[in-house]
C-alpha positions in Angstrom: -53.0 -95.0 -1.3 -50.9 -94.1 -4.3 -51.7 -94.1 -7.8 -49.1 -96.3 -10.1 -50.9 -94.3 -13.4 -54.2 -92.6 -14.3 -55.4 -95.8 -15.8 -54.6 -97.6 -12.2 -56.5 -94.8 -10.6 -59.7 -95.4 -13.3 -59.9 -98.7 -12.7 -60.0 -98.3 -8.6 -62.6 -95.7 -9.2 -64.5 -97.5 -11.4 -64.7 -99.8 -8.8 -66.9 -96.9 -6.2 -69.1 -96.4 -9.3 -70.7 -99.5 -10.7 -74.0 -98.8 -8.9 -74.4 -95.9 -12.0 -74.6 -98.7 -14.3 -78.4 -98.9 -14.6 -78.4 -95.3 -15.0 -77.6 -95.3 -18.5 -74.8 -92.3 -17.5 -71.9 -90.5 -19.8 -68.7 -90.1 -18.3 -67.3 -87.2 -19.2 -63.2 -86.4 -18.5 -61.6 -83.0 -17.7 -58.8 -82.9 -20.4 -56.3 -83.5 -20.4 -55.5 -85.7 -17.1 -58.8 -86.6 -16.3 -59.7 -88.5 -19.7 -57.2 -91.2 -19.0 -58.9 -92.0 -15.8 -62.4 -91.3 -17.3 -61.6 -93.8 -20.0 -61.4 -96.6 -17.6 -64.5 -95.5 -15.8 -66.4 -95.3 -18.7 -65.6 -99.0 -19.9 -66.0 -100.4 -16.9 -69.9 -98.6 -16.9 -70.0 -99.6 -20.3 -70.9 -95.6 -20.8 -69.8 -93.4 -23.8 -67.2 -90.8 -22.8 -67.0 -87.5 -23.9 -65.1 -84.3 -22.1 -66.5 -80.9 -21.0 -63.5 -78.4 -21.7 -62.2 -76.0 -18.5 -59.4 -74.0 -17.6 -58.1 -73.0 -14.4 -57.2 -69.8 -13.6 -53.9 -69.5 -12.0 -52.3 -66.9 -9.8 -49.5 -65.6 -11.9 -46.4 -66.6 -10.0 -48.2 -70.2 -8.4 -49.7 -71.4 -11.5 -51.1 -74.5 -9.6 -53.0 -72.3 -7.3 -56.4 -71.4 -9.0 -58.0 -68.2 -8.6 -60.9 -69.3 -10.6 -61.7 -71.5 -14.1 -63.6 -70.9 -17.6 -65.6 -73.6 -19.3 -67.6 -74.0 -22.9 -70.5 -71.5 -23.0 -69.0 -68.9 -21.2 -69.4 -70.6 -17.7 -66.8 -68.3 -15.4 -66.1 -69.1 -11.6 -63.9 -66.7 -9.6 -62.3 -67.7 -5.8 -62.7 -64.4 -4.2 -61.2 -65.7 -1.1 -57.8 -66.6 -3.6 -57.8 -63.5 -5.3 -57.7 -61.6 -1.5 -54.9 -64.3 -0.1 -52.9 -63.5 -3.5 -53.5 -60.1 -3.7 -54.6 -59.9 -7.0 -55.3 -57.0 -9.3 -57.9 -56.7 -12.1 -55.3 -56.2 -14.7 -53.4 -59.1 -13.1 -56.7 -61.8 -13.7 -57.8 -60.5 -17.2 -54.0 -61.2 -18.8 -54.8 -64.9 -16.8 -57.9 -65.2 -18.4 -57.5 -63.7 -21.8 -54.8 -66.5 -22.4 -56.6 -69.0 -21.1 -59.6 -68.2 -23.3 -57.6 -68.1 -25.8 -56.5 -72.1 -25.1 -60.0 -73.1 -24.4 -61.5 -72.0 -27.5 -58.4 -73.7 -28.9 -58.7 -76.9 -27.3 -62.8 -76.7 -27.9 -61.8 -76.5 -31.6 -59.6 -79.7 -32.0 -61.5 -81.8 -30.0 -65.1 -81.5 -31.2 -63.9 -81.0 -34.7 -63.2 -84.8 -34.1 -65.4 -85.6 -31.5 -69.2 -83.8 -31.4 -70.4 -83.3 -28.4 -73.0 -86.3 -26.7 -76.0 -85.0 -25.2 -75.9 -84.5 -21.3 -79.6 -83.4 -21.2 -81.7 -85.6 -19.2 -78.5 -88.3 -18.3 -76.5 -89.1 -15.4 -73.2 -87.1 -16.0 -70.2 -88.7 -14.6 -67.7 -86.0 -14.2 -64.0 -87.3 -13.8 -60.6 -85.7 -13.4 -57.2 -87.3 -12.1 -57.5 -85.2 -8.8 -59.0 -82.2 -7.2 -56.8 -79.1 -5.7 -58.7 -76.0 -5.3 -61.6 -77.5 -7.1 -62.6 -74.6 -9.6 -62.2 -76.8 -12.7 -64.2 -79.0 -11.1 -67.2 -76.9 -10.1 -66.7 -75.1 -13.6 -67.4 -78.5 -15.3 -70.3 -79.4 -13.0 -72.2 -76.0 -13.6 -71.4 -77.0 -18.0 -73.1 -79.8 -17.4 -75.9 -78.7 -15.8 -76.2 -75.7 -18.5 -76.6 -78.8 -21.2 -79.3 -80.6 -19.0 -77.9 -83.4 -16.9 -80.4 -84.7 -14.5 -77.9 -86.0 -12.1 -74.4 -85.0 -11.9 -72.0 -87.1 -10.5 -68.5 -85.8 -9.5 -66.0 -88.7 -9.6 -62.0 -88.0 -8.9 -59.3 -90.5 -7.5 -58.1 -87.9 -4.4 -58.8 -84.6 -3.2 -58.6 -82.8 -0.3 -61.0 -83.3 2.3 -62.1 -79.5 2.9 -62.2 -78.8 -0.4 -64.7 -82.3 -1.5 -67.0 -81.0 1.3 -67.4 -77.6 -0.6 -68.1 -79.6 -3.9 -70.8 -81.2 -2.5 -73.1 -78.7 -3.1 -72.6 -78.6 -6.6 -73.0 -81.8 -7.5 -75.4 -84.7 -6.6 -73.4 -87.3 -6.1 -69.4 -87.1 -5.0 -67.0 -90.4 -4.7 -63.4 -89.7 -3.6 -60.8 -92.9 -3.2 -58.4 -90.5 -0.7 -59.6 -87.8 1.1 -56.1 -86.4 3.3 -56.2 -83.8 5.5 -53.3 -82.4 4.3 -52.9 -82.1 0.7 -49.6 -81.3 -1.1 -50.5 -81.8 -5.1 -52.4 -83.9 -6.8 -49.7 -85.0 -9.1 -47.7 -86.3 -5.6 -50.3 -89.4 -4.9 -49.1 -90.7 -8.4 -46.1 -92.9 -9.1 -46.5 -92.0 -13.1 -47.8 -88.8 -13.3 -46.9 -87.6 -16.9 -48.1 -84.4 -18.8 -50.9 -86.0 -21.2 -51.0 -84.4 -24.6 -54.3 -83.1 -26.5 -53.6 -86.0 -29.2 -53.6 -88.7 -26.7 -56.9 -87.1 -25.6 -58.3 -87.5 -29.3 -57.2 -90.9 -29.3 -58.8 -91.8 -26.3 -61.9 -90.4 -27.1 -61.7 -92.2 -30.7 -60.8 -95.2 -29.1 -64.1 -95.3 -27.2 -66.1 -94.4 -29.7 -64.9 -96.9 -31.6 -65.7 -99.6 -28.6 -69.4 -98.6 -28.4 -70.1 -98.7 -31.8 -68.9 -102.8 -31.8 -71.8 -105.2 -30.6 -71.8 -107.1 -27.4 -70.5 -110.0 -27.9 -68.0 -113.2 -27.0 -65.4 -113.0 -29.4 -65.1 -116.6 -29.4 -68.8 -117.3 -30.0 -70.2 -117.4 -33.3 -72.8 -114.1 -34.0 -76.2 -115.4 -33.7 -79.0 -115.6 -36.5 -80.5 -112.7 -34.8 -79.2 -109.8 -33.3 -81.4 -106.7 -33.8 -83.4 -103.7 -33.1 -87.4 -104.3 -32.7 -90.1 -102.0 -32.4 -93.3 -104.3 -30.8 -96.9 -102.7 -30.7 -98.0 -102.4 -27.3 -102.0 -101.0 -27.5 -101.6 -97.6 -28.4 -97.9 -97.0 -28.6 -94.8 -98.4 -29.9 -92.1 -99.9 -27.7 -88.2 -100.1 -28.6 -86.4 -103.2 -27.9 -83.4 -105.8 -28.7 -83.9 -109.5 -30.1 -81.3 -111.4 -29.6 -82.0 -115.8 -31.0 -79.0 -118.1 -30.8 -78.6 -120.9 -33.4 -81.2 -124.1 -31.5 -82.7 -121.7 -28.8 -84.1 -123.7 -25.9 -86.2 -120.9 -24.8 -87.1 -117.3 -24.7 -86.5 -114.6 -21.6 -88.4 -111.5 -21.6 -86.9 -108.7 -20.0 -88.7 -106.2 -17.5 -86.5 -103.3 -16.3 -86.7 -101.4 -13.3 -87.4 -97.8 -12.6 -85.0 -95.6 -14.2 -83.8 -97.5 -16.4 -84.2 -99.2 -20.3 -83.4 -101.4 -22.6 -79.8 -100.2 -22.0 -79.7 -101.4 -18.9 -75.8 -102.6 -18.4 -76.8 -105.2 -15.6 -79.6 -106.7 -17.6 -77.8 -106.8 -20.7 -74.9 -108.9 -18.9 -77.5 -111.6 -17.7 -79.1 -111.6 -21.5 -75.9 -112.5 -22.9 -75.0 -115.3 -20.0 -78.4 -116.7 -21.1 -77.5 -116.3 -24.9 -74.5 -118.4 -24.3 -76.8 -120.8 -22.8 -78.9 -120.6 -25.9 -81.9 -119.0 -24.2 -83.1 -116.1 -26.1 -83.7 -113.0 -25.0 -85.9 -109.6 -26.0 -84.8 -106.5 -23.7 -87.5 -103.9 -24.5 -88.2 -100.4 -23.0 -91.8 -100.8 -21.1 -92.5 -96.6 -21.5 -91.7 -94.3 -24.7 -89.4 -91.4 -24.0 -92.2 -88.7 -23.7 -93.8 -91.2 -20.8 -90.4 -91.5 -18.5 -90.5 -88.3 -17.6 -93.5 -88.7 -15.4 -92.3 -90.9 -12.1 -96.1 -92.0 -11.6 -95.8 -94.4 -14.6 -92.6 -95.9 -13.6 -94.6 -97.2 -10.7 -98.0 -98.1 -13.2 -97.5 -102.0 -12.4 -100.7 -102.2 -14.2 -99.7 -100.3 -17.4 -96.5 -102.4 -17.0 -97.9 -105.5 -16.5 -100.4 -105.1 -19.7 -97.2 -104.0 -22.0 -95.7 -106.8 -21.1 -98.3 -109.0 -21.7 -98.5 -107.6 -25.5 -95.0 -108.0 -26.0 -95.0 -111.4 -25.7 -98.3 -111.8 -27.4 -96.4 -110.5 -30.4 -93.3 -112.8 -29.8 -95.5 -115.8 -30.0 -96.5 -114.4 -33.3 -92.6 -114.2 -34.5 -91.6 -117.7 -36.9 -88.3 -117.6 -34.5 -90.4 -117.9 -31.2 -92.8 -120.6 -32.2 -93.1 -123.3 -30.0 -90.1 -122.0 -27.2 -91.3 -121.5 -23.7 -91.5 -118.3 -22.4 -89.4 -116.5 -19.2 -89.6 -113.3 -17.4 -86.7 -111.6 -15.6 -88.0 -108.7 -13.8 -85.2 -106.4 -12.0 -87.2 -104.2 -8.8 -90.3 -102.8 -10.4 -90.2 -104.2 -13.8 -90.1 -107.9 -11.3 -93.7 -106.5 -10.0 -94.6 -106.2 -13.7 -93.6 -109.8 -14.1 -95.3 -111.2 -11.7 -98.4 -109.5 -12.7 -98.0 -110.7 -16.0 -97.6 -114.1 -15.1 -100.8 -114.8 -13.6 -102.3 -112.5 -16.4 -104.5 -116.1 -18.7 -104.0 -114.6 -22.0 -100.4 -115.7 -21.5 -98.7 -118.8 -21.1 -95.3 -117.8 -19.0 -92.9 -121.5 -18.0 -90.6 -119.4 -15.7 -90.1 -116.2 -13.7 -87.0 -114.9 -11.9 -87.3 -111.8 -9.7 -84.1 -109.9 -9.4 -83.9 -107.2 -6.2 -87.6 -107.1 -6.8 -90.6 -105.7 -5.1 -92.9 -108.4 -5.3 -95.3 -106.1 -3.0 -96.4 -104.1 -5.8 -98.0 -107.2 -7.9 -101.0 -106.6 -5.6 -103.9 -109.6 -5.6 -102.2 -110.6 -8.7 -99.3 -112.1 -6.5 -101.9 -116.0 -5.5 -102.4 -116.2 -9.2 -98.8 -116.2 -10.6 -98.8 -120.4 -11.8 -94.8 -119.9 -13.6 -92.3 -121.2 -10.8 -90.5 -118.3 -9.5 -87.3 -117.5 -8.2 -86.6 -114.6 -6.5 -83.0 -113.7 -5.8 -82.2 -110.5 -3.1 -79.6 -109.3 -1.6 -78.3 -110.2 1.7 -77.6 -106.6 2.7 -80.9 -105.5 1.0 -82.7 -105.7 4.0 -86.1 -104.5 3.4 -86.2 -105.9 0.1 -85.1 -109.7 1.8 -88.1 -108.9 3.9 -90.9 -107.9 1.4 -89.7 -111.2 -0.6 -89.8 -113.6 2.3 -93.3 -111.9 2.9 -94.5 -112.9 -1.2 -92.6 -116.5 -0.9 -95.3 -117.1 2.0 -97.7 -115.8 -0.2 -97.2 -117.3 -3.6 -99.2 -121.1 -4.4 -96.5 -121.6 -7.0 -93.5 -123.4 -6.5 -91.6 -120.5 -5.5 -87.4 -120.5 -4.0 -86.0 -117.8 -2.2 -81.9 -117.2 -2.8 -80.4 -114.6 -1.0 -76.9 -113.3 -2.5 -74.4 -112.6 0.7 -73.2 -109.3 0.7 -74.9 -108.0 -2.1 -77.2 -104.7 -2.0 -80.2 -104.1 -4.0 -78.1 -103.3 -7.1 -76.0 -106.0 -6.9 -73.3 -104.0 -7.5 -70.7 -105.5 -4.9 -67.8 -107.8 -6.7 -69.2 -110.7 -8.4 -72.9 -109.9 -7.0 -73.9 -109.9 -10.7 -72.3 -112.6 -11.8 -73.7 -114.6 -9.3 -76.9 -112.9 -10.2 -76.8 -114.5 -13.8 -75.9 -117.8 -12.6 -78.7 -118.6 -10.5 -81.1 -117.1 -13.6 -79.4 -119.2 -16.0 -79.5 -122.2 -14.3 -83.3 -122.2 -13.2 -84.3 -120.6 -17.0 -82.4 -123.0 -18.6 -83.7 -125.7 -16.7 -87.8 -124.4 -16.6 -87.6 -123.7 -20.3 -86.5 -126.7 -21.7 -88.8 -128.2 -24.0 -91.3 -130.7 -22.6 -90.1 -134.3 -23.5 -92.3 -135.7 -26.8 -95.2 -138.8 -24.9 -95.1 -140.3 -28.6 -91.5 -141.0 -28.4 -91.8 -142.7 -25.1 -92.7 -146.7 -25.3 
């Protein structure tokens, strides 16, 4: 496979990498010729992008042949088995490296003078570069990140050379490749367009995006709803943060229940909110633990807690002048599904509709012969364990209940035009659960 341009390659990669979607991640480019292809990663994950700042360390007649690389806060990487194959001195790699410090402080200046830095601590770090040689930039950039935190670093390039990806491996969590040859000439060779990119081209990019995720989600050819917003909803003891989003005439409301490890963020359930919103369904996406609490894995799995935040979340909707008299939906994605479920058949609520997406109806426990709110649950074809715990709960369930299995599709849905599909069937059974109940008095 070759390249026509970095932005070609960004879009093919971000093709390998939509599964990161529900992680909330930032994609982060190595500048300069790894932020074009970043750039297109980053809005395909609908991720803010940012750049961790390296330098090889070239022999000093092969300057494509590193001996080593620098990054911010002093992280320094040296290729002993280089520095023995070039023969290289100690005088010889401190003139490298005194220059190249000497650029990387200067490039670290211009860019965050423009562009602060985005906190990597606790994320998923998608690490990007237009191609991997020796790989000491790369490994340079995976040890910044995890010096800033990142929970999960994922190392992302378009080609590199199979020997040298295997290495990588170790130092970061996750590694996706497009072309792996066994023999590898340059990087710049598996490009048709393979131009020097400039540090202002860099700033632009990075503004660029920026300016992107600062702009709301939203159809440019539809008209803003009435409400768009930030809530924060009283759940018992703590406060919960969450989005509102009422169209002009709703038909209905859809309460959103994430899954583990992920938020109110969520990429995937913010595309199926806004198929719905289009529908004129509205729609609260809300985070069912505080920050301090998703730190501990145990409560991600709480179907109970869950299941009871949920239930006060849409006690408080009911109480909301825009939500009087809709009916109300869940749409529950893997655990937060459970959650659903178990708030469905909770009596202090009233739920019209609930659609199950990848869930694991398994964890709804007793609850699961109480749920009354017709139920869809949608799983992947190729989510093979899932497809059998919600064939086992379809048996189970008194409610009317329909099974839909998306071909091809794994549990995140993240195969080509899973999620659309995804949204469809939601929209179409929501749409058609919550409409409001036809008015006896004007029938004769």
């Amino acid at each position: 496979m070759v390249f026509h341009d970095r932005r070609d390659a960004g879009r093919q990669l971000a093709e390998r990498l939509v599964h990161l979607r529900d992680e909330d991640p930032v994609v982060v480019g190595l500048p300069r010729g790894g932020v074009p292809v970043a750039c297109e990663v980053a809005r395909v994950l609908d991720a803010p992008l940012d750049v961790i700042v390296v330098r090889k360390l070239g022999v000093p007649y092969q300057p494509e042949l590193a001996f080593g690389a620098i990054g911010e806060d002093d992280v320094r990487l040296i290729n002993d088995g280089v520095v023995a194959y070039a023969q290289l001195t100690g005088a010889d790699m401190a003139a490298v490296e005194r220059r190249e410090r000497e650029e990387l402080a200067r490039r670290t200046q211009r860019l965050r003078r423009t562009h602060p830095r985005i906190p990597l601590a606790g994320r998923t770090v998608v690490i990007v570069d237009d191609g991997i040689a020796t790989g000491a930039t790369a490994r340079a950039a995976c040890q910044v990140a995890r010096a800033h935190g990142a929970q999960r670093v994922v190392l992302a390039v378009p080609v590199a050379p199979r020997d040298t990806l295997a290495i990588l491996k170790d130092e970061a969590d996750e590694v996706v490749c497009l072309e792996l040859p066994t023999w590898f000439d340059a990087v710049g060779s598996w490009y048709r367009r393979f131009g020097q990119v400039s540090d202002a081209e860099v700033t632009e990019l990075l503004r660029r995006a920026a300016e992107a995720a600062r702009e709301p989600l939203k159809d440019a050819e539809d008209d803003p709803p009435p409400r768009d917003e930030d809530v924060l909803v009283r759940a018992g003891e703590v406060e919960l943060a969450g989005h509102l989003t009422i169209p002009e005439n709703p038909s209905g409301m859809v309460v959103f229940a994430h899954g583990s490890g992920s938020s109110r963020h969520s990429p995937r359930n913010r595309y199926v909110a806004e198929v719905l919103n289009r529908s004129g369904l509205a729609t609260l996406l809300f985070d069912l633990l505080t920050p301090d609490e998703e730190i501990y894995r145990a409560r991600v799995f709480d179907i109970e807690l869950l299941s009871r935040r949920l239930v006060d979340v849409t006690g408080w909707l009911t109480r909301q002048d825009d939500v009087t008299g809709l009916r109300i939906g869940y749409f529950g994605a893997s655990t937060g599904a459970a959650a659903a479920l178990r708030a469905a058949a909770d009596p202090r609520v009233e739920i019209a509709a609930v659609v199950s997406r990848g869930g694991r109806p398994d964890l709804t426990g007793p609850a699961l012969a109480s749920v009354r709110a017709p139920t869809l649950l949608i799983v992947g074809g190729d989510d093979l364990a899932v497809l059998e715990l919600n064939r086992l709960a379809a048996e189970a369930m008194s409610c009317e209940t329909v099974l839909t299995v998306v071909p091809g599709a794994t549990h995140l849905f993240a195969e080509p035009g899973a999620l659309e599909k995804v949204a469809e069937l939601a929209r179409d059974w929501l749409v058609n659960q919550l409409a409001p109940a036809p008015d006896d008095s004007s029938m004769t």
